[in-house]
N, C-alpha and C positions, 0 to 999 in steps of 0.2 A: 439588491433584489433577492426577494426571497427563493432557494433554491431545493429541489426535488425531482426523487428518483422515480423510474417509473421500470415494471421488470419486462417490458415490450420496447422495440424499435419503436424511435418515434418519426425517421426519415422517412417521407412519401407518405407522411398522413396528416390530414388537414385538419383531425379532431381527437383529444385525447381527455383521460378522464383520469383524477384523484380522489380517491378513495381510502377508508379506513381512518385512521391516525392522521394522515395528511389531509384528509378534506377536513377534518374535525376542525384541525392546527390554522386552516385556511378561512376556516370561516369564523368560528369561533377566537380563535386565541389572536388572529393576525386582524381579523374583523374585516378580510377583503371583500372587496362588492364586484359586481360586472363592470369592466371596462378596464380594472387594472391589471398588471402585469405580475408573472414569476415565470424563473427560471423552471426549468423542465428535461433533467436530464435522460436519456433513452438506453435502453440494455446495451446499443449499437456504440455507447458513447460519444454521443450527439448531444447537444444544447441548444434550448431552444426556448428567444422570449418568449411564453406562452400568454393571450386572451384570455379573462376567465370570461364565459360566456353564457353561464347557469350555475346556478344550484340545484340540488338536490335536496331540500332543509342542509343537516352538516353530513351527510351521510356520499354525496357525489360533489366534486368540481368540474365542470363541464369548461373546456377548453379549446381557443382553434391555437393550433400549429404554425408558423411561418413557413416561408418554403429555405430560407435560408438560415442554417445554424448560427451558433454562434461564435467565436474563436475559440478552441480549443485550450483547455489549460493544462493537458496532460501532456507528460515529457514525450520524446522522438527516441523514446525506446520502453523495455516491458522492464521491471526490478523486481525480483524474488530475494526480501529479508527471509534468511535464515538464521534465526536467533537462540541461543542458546538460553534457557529459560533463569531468567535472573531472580533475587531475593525480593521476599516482600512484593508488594504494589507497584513495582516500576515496570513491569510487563505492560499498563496499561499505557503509563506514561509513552515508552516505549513505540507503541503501536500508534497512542494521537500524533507525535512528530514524524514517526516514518509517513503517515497519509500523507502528513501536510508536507513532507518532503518529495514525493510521489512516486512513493511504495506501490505496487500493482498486487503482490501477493507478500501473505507473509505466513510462516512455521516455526512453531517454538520447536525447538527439541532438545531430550537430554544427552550429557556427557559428563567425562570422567571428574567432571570440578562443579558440576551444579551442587548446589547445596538444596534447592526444592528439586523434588521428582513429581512428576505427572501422578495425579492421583483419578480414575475414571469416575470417582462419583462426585468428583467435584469439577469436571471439566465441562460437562451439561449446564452447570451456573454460572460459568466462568465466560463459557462461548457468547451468551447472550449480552454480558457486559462487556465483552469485548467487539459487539460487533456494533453494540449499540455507539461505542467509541469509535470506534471507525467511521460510521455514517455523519456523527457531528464532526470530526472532523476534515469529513471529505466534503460538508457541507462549509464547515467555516472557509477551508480554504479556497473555495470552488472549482472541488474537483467536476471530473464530465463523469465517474465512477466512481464507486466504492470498494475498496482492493479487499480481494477474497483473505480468509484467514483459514488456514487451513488446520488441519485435526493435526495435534502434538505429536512427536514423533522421537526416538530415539537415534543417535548419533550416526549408527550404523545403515539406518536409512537415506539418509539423506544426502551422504555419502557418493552412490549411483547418479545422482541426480546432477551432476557436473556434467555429464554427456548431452544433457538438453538445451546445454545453454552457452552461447557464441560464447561469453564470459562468465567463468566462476571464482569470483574473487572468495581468496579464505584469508579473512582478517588475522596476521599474526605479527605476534611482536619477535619472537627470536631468531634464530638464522638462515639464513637463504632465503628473504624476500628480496620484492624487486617493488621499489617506491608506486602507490596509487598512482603518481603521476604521470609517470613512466608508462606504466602499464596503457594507460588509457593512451597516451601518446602514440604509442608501438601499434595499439587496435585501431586509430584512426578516425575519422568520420564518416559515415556513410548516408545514405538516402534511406536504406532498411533500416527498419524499426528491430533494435539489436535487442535481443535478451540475454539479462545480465542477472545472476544470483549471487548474492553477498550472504558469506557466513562470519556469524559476530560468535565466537566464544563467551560464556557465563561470566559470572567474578570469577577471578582466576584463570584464565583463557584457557586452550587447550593445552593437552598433555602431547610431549613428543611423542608419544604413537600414534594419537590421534591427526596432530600436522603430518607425519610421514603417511599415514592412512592415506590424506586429502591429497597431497599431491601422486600419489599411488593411484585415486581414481581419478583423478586430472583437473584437480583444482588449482588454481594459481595462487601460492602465498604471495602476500600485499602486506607492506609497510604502512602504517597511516601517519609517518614523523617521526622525532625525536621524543615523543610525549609516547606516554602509557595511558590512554583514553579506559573510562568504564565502560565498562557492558553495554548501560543505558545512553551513553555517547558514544561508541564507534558508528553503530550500525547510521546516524546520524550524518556522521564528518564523510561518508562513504555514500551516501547520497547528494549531501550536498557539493562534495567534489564531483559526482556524477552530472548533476545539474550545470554547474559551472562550467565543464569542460564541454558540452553538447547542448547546453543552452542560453547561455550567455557570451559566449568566443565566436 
């Protein structure tokens, strides 16, 4: 079923409407008529078969609401990727598997081994294709949202940012971690929906002042195996063991 977001609650309303881009896609390129069905996801992350119920030419899609959602395909807790910003093309890559993994937010930022640096006149062209990728892929995979991407940042910031969050895993290969599995073992299950922030290192991962920084501001170093994963595969293997252990067990 074809799937679509909408930037209002759609719980406790019995009529909704698509507009712009999406009505255009709805009537024109999908060729739907009255009577048939799509998905309809709400700010609230709510899903809902929706009625098409009118047109407007291709300019509105006039819809009714059910009163019951649909089942929920978002995980039983929040994930904040923190990625360190990799070479070339693979940021975008990057950002379609964390959705389809179910990433909630994500942050590039730089450090001592990035080999691209944050450039400001080109982060305006860059945000658009990147958000434009997160929506297809929050759409292939069906998500109930679309995980925010947030403005690039430098290492130092993000740093602080361990204090907000039940779990903040810091991806490292060298000494003093304690196994992903572990980890998650020792935090348990709960009924609360946990937030968890994953920082993935560049090529080249982090420098030891950088790992001593993290645990400094109360990050947890994490092993992900005997392997040395790339950049564009940790922050991956670190989802899907998140998946695994809280939604499949």
């Amino acid at each position: 079923m074809s799937r679509f977001f909408t930037a209002y609650a759609l719980t406790g309303r019995k009529t909704a409407e698509l507009t712009g881009e999406d009505a255009h896609h709805v009537s024109r390129s999908l060729r739907m008529a009255v009577g048939d069905s799509l998905t309809v996801c709400g700010s609230d992350g709510c899903a809902y078969a929706c009625t098409i119920t009118g047109f407007n030419e291709d300019k509105t899609v006039f819809l009714s609401v059910p009163d019951e959602p649909l089942p929920s395909a978002e995980p039983p807790y929040d994930v904040h990727l923190f990625q360190g910003l990799p070479k070339g093309d693979k940021t975008e890559s990057i950002i379609q598997k964390a959705v389809e993994g179910g990433v909630t937010d994500i942050t590039l930022f730089t450090s001592a081994n990035c080999v691209m640096q944050i450039k400001a006149d080109a982060e305006g062209r860059k945000e658009e294709r990147r958000k434009k990728i997160a929506y297809e892929a929050a759409v292939q995979s069906g998500r109930n949202v679309i995980p925010a991407l947030h403005p690039s940042a430098p290492f130092s910031k993000i740093l602080p940012r361990a204090a907000e969050y039940d779990l903040a895993l810091f991806c490292y290969e060298g000494k003093g971690t304690v196994g992903i599995g572990s980890v998650l073992k020792n935090c348990g299950k709960t009924d609360e929906q946990l937030k968890i922030a994953v920082a993935v290192g560049p090529e080249g991962g982090f420098s030891l002042q950088e790992a001593a920084a993290a645990v400094e501001a109360g990050w947890q170093p994490v092993g992900l195996g005997p392997r040395i994963l790339r950049t564009e595969t940790a922050g991956i293997f670190v989802l899907g063991a998140l998946s695994a252990f809280f939604e499949t067990t």
